[in-house]
C-alpha positions as CSV (number, residue, x, y, z in Angstrom):
1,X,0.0,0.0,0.0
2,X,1.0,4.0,-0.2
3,X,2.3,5.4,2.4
4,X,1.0,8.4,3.9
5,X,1.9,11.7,5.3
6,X,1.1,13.3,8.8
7,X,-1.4,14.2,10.4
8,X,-2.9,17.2,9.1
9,X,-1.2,17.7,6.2
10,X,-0.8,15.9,2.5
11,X,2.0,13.1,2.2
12,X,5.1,14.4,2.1
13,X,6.7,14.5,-1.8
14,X,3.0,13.2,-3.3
15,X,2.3,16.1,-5.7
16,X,-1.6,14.6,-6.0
17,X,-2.0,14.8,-2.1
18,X,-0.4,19.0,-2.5
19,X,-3.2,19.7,-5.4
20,X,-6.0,18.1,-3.3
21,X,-5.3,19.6,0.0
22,X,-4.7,23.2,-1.9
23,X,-7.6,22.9,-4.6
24,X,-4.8,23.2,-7.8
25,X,-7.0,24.4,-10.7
26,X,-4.1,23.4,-13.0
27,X,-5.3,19.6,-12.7
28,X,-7.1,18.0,-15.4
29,X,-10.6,17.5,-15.3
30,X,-11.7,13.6,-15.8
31,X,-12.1,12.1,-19.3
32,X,-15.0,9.6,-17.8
33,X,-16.9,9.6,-14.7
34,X,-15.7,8.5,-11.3
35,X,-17.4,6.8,-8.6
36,X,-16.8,8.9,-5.7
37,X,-17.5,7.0,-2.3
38,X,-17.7,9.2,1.0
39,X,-17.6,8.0,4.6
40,X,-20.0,10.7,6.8
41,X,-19.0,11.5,10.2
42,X,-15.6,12.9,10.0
43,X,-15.3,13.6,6.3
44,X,-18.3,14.4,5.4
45,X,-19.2,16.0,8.5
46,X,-17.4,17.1,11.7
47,X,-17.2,16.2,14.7
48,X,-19.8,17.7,16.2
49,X,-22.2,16.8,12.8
50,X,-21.8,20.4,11.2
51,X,-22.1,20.3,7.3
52,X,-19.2,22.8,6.4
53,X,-20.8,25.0,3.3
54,X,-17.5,24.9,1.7
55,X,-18.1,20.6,1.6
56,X,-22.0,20.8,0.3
57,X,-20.5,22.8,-2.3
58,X,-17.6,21.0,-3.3
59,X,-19.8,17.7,-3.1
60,X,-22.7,19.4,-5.5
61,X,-20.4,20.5,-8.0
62,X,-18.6,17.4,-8.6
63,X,-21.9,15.5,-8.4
64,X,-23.3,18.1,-10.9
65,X,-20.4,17.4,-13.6
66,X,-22.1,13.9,-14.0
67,X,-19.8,12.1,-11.3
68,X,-21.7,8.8,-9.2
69,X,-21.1,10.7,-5.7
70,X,-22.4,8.3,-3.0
71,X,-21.8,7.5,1.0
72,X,-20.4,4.6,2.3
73,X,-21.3,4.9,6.7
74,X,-21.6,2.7,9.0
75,X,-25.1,4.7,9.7
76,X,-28.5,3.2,9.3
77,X,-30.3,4.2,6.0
78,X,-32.3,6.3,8.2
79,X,-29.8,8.3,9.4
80,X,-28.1,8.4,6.2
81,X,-30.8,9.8,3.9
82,X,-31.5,12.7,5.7
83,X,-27.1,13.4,5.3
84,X,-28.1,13.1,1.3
85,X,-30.5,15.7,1.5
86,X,-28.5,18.2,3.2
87,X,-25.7,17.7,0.8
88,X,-28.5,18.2,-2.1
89,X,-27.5,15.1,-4.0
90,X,-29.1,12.1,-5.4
91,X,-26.7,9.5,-5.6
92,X,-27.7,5.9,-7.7
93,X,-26.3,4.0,-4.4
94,X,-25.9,4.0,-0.9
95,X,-23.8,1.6,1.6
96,X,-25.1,1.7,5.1
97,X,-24.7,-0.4,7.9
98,X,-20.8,-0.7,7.3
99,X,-21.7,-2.3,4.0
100,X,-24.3,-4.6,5.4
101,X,-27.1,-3.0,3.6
102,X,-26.8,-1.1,0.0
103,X,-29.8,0.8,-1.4
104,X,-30.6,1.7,-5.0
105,X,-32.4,4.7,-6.1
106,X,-36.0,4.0,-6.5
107,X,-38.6,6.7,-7.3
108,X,-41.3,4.4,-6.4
109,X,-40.1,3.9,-3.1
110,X,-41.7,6.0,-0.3
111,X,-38.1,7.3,0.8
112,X,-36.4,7.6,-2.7
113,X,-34.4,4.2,-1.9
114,X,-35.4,0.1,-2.0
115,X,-32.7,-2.3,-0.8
116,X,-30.6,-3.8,-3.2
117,X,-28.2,-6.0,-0.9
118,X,-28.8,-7.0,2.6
119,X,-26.6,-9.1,4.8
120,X,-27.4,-10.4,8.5
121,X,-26.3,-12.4,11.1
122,X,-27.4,-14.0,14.1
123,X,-26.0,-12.0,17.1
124,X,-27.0,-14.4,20.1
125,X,-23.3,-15.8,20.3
126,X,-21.1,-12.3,20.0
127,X,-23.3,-10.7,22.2
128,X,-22.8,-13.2,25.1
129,X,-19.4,-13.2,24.6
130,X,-19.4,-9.3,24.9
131,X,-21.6,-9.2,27.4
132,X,-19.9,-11.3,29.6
133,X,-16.3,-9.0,29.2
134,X,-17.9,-5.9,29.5
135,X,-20.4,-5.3,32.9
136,X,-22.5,-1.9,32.2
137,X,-22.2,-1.9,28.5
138,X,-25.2,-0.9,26.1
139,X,-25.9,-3.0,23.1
140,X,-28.4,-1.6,19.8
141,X,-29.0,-4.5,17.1
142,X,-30.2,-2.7,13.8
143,X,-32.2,-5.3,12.1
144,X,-33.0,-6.0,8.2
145,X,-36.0,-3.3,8.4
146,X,-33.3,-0.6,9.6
147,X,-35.0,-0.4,12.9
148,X,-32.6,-0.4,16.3
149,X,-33.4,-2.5,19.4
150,X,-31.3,-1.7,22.0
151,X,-30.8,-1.6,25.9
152,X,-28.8,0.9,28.0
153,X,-28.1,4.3,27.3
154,X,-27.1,6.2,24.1
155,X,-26.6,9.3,23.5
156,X,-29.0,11.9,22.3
157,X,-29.6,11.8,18.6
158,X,-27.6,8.6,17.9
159,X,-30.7,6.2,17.8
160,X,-34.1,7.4,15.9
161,X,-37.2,8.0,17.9
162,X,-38.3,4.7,16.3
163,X,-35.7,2.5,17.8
164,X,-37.0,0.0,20.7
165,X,-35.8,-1.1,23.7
166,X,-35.7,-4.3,24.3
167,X,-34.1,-6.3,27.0
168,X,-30.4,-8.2,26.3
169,X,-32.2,-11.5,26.0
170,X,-34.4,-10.1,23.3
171,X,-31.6,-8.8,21.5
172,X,-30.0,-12.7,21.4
173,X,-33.1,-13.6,19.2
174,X,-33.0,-11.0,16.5
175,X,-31.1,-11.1,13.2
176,X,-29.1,-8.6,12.6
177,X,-27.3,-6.4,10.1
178,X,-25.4,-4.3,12.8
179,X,-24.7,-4.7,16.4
180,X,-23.3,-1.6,18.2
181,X,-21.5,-1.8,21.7
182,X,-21.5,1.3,23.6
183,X,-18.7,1.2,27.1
184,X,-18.3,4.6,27.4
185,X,-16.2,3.7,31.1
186,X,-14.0,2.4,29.3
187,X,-11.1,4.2,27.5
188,X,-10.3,3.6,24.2
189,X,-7.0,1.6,24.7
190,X,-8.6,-0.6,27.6
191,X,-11.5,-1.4,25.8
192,X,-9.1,-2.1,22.1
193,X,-7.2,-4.6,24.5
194,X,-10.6,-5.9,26.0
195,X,-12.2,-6.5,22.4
196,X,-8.9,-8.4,21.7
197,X,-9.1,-10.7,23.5
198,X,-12.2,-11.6,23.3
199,X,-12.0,-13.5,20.6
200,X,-14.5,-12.4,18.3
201,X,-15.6,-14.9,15.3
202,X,-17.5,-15.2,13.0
203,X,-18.2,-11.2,12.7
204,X,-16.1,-8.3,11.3
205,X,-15.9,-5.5,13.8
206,X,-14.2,-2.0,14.6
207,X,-13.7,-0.1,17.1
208,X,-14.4,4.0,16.9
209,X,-12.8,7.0,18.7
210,X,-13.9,6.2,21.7
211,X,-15.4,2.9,23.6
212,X,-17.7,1.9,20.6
213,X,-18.1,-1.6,18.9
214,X,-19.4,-1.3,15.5
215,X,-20.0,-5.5,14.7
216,X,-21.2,-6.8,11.0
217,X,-21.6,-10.4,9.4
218,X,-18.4,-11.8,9.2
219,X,-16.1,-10.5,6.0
220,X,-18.7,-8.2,5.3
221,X,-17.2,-3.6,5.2
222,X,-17.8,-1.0,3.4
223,X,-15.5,-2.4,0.4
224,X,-17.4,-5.2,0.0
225,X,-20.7,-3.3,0.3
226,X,-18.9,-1.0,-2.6
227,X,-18.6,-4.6,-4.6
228,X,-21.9,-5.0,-5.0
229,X,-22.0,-1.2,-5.8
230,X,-19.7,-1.6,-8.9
231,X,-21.6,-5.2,-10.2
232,X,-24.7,-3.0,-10.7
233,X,-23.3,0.0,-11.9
234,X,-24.4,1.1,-15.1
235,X,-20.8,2.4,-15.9
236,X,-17.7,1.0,-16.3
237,X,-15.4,1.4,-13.1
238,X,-11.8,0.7,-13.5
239,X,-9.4,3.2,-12.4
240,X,-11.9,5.8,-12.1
241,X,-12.4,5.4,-7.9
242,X,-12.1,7.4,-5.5
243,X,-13.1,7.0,-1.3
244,X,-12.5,9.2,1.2
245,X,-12.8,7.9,5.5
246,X,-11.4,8.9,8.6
247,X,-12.2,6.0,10.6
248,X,-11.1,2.2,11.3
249,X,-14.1,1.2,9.5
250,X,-13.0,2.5,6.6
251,X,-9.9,0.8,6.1
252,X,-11.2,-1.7,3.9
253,X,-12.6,0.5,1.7
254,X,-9.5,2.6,1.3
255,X,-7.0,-0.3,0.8
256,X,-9.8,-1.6,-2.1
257,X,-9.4,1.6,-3.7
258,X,-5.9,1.5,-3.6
259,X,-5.5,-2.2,-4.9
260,X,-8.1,-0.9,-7.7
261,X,-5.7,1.6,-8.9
262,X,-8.3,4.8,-7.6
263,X,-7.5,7.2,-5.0
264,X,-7.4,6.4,-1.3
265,X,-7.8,9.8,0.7
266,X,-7.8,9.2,4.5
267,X,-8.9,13.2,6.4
268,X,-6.1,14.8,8.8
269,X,-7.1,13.3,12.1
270,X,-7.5,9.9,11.2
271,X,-5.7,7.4,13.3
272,X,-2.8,6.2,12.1
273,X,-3.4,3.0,10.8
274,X,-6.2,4.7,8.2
275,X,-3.6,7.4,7.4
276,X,-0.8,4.2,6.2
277,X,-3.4,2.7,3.9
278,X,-4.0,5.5,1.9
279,X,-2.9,6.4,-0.8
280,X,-2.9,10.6,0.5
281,X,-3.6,12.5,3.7
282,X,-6.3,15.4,3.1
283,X,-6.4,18.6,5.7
284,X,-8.5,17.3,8.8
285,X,-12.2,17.6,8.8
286,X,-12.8,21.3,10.7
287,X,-10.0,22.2,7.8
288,X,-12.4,21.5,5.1
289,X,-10.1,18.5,3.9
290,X,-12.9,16.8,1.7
291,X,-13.6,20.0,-0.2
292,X,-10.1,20.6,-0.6
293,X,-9.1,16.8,-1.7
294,X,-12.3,17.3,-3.7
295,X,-11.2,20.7,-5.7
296,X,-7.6,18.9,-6.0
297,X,-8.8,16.3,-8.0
298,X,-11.6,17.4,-9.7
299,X,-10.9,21.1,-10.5
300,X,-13.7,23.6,-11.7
């Protein structure tokens, strides 16, 4: 894979990294159009979920010049369309669900979407193993219908009004597309050494900024969710890719942008093991690095 540069900053020596992060007009424009895959919280938005206005219009404009610009979250579709809509774009594809679920545009449909490709899993066996390592956790499953059942507390806005809550046993009975585990007494080192050695199998998981367990059918990401993406795009995809993430969940995605030739951008404050499998470092997300990465590579 590419090495990348330091935090905050494009790699060091990679002239593509200096005209995303600065926004070079002297780039070419694309012959053909690009499937252009965004991760959401920390790239698309920051932190703190602000939509930078700088961003909406970077992301409008390129989606404007015929480009297939999608996201690719581990959000629920619910709480991914309404991210679509603010950024005023109406992508052919959406991976939720850290590729779990992938939706297809669908005027007929009463949200604009129908799924495409849904995977589950049976949770019963992860979450006794979790919940025997970690005492005072909460757990949310997301099921095939998108809606959460959880138990414990979440913070405000993460789960929908709709969600459910459910006792733990319930939760062992459910399939599910997602699982989320929520230790917030736990730092984020302790609880990376804790998941360890638990010996998860049979699921693929990551582990965000802070105590939170993000769990999926096993071998299933966002790069595989982007597979089934490319198998029903109407164009030809070769070298013509480009993703953008900040997280551990999107490592996948960026190494199989890499190993397909496209364009690997991790933001400025991703941890360092997103930053060393991409293929450039944008400017950190409260630094407008997607819009800059953005007017790098595709110039006005």
């Amino acid at each position: 894979m590419s090495g990348a540069g330091e935090s905050g900053a494009p790699a060091a020596g990679d002239a593509d990294a200096a005209v995303a992060a600065d926004g070079d007009s002297s780039a070419e424009a694309p012959a053909q159009r690009w499937l252009i895959a965004l991760d959401v919280d920390g790239t698309v938005l920051g932190e703190d979920g602000s939509l930078d206005e700088q961003v909406i219009a970077e992301v409008a404009r390129v989606s404007a010049a015929g480009h297939e610009v999608m996201l690719a979250t581990g959000r629920s579709a619910s709480m991914t369309l309404p991210i679509v809509d603010r950024l005023g774009i109406a992508p052919e594809f959406l991976v939720c669900a850290n590729g779990a679920l992938v939706l297809r545009r669908d005027p007929e449909a009463p949200v604009g979407y129908s799924r495409m490709h849904v995977e589950t899993f049976a949770p019963r066996d992860v979450l006794t193993t979790i919940g025997a390592a970690l005492e005072g956790a909460s757990y949310a499953v997301e099921d095939a219908d998108g809606v959460y059942h959880y138990t414990g507390a979440f913070p405000e806005g993460v789960l929908l009004p709709s969600s459910v809550e459910t006792p733990f046993e319930g939760l062992l009975e459910l399939e599910a597309t997602r699982v989320v585990v929520l230790s917030p007494q736990h730092d984020t080192e302790e609880f990376l050494r804790i998941v360890d050695q638990m010996g998860l199998h049979q699921v693929s998981y990551n582990i965000g900024w802070t105590a939170w367990l993000d769990i999926a059918p096993e071998g299933v990401n966002k790069a595989t969710g982007l597979e089934h993406v490319i198998a029903a795009s109407p164009f030809a995809i070769e070298a013509n890719l480009l993703v953008a993430g900040d997280g551990r969940n999107d490592i996948e995605m960026l190494e199989w942008a890499d190993a397909r030739g496209g364009i690997a951008v991790a933001m400025g404050q991703a941890p360092d093991e997103v930053k060393a499998v991409a293929t450039e470092v944008t400017y950190p997300v409260e630094q407008q690095g997607l819009a800059r990465a953005l007017a790098g590579h595709f110039p006005a």
